[in-house]
C-alpha positions in Angstrom: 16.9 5.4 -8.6 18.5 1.7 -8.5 15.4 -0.6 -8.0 15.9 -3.9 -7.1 12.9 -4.6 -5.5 10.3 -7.8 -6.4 7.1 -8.5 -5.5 4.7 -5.5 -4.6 6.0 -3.7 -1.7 8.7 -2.4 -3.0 7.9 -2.0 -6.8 4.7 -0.1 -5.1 6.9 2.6 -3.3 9.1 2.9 -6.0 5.9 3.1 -8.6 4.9 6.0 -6.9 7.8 7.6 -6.9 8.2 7.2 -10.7 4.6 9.0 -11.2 6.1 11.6 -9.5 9.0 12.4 -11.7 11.8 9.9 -10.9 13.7 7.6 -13.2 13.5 4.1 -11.9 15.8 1.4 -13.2 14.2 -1.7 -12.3 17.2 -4.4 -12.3 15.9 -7.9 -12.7 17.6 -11.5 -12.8 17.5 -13.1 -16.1 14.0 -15.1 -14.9 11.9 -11.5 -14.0 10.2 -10.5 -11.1 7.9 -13.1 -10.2 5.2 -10.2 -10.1 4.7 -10.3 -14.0 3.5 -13.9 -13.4 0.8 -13.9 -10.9 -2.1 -12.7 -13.1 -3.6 -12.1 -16.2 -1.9 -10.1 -18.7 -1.8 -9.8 -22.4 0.8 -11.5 -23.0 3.0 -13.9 -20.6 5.3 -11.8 -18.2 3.2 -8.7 -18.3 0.3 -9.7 -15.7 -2.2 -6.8 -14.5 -0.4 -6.5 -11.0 3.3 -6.2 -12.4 1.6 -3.9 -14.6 0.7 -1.6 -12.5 3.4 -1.2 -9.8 6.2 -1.0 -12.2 4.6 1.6 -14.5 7.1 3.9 -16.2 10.4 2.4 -15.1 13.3 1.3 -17.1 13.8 -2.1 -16.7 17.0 -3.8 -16.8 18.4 -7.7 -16.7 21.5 -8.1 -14.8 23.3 -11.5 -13.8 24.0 -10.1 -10.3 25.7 -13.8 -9.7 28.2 -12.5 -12.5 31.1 -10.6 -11.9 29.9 -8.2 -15.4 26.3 -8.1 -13.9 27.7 -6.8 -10.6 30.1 -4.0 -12.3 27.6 -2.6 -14.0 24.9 -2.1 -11.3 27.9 -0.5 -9.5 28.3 1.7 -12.2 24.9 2.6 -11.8 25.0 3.2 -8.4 27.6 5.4 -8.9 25.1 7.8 -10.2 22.2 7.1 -8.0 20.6 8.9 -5.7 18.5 6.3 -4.6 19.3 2.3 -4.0 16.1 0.5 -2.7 16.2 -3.3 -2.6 13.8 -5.9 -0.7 16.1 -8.3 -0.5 17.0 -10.3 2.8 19.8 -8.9 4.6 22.6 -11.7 4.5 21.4 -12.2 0.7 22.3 -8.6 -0.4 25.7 -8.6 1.4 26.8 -12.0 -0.3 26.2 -10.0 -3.4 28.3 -7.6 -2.1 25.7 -4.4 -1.8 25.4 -3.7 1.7 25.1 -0.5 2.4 28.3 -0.1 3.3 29.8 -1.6 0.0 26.9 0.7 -1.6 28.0 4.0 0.3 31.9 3.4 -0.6 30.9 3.9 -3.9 28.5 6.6 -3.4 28.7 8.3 -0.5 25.7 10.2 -0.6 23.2 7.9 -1.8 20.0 7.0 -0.2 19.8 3.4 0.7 16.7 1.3 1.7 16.3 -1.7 2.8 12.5 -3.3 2.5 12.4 -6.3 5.0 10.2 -8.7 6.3 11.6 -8.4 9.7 13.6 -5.6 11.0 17.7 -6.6 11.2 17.9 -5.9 14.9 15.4 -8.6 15.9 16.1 -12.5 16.1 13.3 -12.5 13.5 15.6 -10.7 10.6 16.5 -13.7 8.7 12.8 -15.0 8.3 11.0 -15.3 5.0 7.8 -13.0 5.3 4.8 -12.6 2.7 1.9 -9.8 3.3 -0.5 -13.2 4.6 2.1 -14.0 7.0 2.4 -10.6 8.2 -1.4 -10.2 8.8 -1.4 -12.8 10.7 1.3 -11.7 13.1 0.4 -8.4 13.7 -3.4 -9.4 14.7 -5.4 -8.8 11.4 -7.1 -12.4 11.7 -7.1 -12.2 15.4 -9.2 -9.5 15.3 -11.6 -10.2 12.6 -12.3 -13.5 14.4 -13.6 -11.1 16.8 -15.8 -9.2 14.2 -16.9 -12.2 12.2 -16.3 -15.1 14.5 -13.7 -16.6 12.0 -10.1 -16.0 11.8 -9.3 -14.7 8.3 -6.8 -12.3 6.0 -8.3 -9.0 4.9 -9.4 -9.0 1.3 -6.3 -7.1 0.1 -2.6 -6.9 0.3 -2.4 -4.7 3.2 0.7 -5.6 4.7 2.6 -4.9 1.1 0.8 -1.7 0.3 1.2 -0.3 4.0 5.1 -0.8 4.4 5.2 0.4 0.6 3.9 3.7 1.6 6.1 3.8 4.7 9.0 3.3 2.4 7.7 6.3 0.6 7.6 8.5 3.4 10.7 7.1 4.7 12.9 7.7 1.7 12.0 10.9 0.8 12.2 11.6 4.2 16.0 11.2 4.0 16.6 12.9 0.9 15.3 16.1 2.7 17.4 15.6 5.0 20.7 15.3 2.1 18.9 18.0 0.4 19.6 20.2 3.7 22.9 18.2 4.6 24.6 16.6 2.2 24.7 13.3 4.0 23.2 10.0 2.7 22.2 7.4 5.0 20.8 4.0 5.6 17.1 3.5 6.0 15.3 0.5 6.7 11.8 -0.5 6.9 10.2 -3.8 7.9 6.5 -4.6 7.3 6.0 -6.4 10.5 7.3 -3.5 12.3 5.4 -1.5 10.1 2.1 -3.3 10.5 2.3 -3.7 14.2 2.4 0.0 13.8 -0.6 0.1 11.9 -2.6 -2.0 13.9 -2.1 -0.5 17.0 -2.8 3.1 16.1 -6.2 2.6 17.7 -6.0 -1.3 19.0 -3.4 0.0 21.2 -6.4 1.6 23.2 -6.0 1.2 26.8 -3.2 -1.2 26.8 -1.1 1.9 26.1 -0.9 3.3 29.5 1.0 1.8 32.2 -0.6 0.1 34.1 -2.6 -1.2 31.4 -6.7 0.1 31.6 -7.7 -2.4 29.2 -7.0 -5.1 26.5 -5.2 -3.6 22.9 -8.3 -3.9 20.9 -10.7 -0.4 19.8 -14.1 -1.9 20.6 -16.2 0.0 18.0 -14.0 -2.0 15.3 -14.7 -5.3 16.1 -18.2 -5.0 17.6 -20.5 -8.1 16.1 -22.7 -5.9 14.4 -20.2 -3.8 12.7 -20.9 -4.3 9.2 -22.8 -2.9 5.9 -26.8 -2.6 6.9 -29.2 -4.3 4.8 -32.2 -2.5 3.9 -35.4 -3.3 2.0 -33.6 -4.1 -0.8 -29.7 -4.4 -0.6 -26.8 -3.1 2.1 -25.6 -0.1 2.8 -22.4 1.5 4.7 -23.6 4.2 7.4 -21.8 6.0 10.4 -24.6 7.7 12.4 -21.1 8.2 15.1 -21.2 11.6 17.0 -23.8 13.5 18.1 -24.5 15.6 15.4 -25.1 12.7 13.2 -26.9 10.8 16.1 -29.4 13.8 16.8 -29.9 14.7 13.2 -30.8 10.3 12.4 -33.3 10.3 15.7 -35.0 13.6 14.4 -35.8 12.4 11.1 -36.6 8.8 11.7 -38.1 8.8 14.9 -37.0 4.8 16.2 -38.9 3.4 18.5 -36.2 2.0 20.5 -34.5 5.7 21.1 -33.7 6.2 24.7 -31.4 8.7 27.4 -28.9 5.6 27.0 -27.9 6.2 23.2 -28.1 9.9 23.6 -24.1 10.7 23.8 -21.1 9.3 21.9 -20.0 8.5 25.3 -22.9 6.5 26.1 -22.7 5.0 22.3 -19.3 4.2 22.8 -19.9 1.9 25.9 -22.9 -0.1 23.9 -21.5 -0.1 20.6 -22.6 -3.4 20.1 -26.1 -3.0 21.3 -26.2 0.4 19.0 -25.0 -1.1 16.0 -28.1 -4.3 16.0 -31.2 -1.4 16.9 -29.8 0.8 13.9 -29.6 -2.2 12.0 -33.3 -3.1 12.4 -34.4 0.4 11.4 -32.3 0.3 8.5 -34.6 -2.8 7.3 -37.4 -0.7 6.6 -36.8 1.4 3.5 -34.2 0.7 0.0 -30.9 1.4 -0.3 -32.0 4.9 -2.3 -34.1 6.3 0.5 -31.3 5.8 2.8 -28.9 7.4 0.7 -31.2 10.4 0.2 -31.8 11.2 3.7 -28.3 10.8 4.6 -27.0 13.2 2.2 -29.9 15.6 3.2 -28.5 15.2 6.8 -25.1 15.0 6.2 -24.4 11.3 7.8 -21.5 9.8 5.9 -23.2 7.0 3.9 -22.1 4.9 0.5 -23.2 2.5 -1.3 -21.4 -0.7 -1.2 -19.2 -0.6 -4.5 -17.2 -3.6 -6.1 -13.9 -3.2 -7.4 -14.9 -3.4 -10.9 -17.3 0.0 -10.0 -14.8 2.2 -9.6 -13.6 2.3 -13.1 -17.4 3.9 -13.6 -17.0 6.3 -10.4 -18.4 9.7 -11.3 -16.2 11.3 -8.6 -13.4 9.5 -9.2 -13.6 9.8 -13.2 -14.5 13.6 -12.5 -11.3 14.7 -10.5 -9.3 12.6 -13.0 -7.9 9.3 -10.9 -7.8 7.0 -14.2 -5.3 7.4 -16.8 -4.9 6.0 -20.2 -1.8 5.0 -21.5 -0.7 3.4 -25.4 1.6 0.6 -24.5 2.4 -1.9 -27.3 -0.4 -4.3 -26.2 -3.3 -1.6 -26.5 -4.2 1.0 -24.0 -4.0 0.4 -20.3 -6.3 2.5 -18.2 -4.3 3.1 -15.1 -5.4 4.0 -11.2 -3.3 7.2 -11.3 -1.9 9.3 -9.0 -4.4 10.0 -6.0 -2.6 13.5 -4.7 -3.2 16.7 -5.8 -0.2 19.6 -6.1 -0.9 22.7 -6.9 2.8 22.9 -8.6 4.1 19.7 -9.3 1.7 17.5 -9.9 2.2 14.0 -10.6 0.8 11.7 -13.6 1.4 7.8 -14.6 5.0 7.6 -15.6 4.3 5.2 -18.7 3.7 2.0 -19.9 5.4 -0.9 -17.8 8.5 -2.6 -19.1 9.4 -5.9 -20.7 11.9 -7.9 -18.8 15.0 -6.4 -20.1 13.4 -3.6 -22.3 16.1 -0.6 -21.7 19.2 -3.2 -20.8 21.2 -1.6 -23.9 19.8 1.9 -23.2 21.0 2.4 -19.8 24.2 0.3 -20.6 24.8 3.0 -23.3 24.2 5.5 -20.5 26.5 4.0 -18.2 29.4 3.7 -21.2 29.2 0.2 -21.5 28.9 -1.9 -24.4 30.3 -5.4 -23.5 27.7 -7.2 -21.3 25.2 -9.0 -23.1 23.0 -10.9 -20.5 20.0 -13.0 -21.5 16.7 -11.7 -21.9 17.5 -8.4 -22.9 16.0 -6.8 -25.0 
């Protein structure tokens, strides 16, 4: 697989598909990938994020502004079944790897294209970053209406979402060569994506024609949506259908309990008003009693976690998410792969690479021993 993806959606998809058994050649201009600079590392182009997203892949430094640099990712593509590049459009054709200069050389090749904006909107020659597409596809928007302020989500959902899609979307057309032959040209945009997203369930009533209501899921953004506090902390609780709701009143016996709460459908119609009178209940014993009864009843309930938890996560340490890996800077204990296969399962592909690590190894590959670019290694 020819990556020449940057950032994080693109290294993400093609990170995954690395953990699951393919070799990624990462090219890179002679400066990096501006990912291995954005956070700590052990030791300056090597930060924690580019760390993680570009685990086990090859990378190599090629001048693509060279004539050399540009033969001999076209001698890798020639043995590719995979090109993925996040590129703008009009900047990969000036290089001269469109996908139809890609597809004259390999015919059968998989090629996808990782945009900001798709190509057939007037949007597709706009710069886009995952804060930017938050923004347009209604993240703030709509937790101004949970929170009362406009604001981003506290992770790069717009990168991480499209990098999926562009998981499901490439393997998705290899199936199809694996039952045809034929390679083809795939595209994904993370705005398109996003808006996607966002209205699997904020589409709501505004998906019917005429519309029966606004594009928003009211249980989402209701004010008092949010971790309860108890006696002595918060927790996260979803006392949702009736199952949960009869087995809660049973137990605790609230005051406030009336016909009007007694259905999800009724629920659903005071969400708001549902939410607050659970909220003061919750007030009235710790965090640990909560969690007790709930598992006793069966109510999905957690504690609220930090990031920096889940390293220590029984389950998560039990069915064997984290991985550790020797790399030359020490071991690097690695998020791995979160899928289970019952014959081919997955594991972290390796250590990540230093710009330019395995430029003379694939050059060797690819029977060439003349181009020297800087940086390699």
């Amino acid at each position: 697989m020819v990556d020449l993806t940057a950032m994080v959606m693109g290294p993400y998809c093609t990170q995954i598909m690395a953990d699951m058994g393919a070799d990624v050649i990462k090219v890179e201009p002679p400066q990096g990938d501006d990912t291995r600079y954005v956070s700590v590392g052990p030791e300056p182009g090597m930060s924690g994020v580019f760390v993680n997203v570009n685990r086990g892949k090859r990378s190599v430094v090629l001048d693509l502004q060279t004539e050399s640099g540009k033969a001999a990712l076209r001698a890798l593509i020639a043995r590719s079944d995979v090109f993925i590049h996040s590129m703008r459009a009009k900047s990969i054709a000036k290089l001269g790897f469109s996908y139809a200069d890609v597809s004259a050389i390999n015919p059968s090749i998989i090629y996808t294209n990782c945009y900001g904006y798709g190509r057939r909107g007037p949007d597709r020659d706009r710069p886009a970053y995952d804060d930017t597409i938050q923004a347009e596809c209604g993240l703030p928007a709509v937790q101004q209406k949970l929170t009362g302020e406009a604001s981003y989500v506290g992770t790069i959902v717009a990168d991480k979402v499209a990098g999926l899609t562009a998981v499901y979307a490439t393997t998705m057309a290899l199936f199809h060569r694996e039952r045809t032959g034929e390679g083809q040209e795939v595209e994904v945009a993370m705005f398109e994506t996003m808006a996607a997203f966002m209205l699997v369930e904020h589409a709501n009533g505004a998906v019917f024609d005429p519309p029966l209501g606004p594009a928003v899921y009211p249980r989402t953004v209701a004010a008092n949506r949010r971790p309860y506090a108890t006696a002595d902390g918060h927790i996260a609780a979803l006392i949702y259908n009736d199952k949960h709701w009869n087995a809660f009143i049973n137990a605790v016996q609230p005051p406030w309990n009336s016909d009007e709460f007694s259905t999800l459908e009724k629920r659903a119609r005071n969400i708001d008003v549902v939410y607050g009178l659970v909220a003061q209940t919750m007030k009235e014993r710790t965090t640990a009693e909560w969690l007790a009864l709930f598992r006793e009843l069966e109510i999905p309930a957690a504690p609220i976690n930090t990031p920096d938890a889940l390293f220590d996560n029984p389950h998560l340490n039990a069915v064997g998410l984290f991985e550790t890996v020797e790399t030359p800077n020490g071991p690097v204990r690695f998020p791995g792969v979160p899928t289970w296969f019952s014959r081919t399962p997955g594991k972290v592909a390796g250590p990540a690479p230093t710009l330019g690590q395995h430029t003379d190894e694939v050059l060797a590959e690819l029977g060439i021993d003349d181009l020297k670019p800087s940086g390699t290694g």
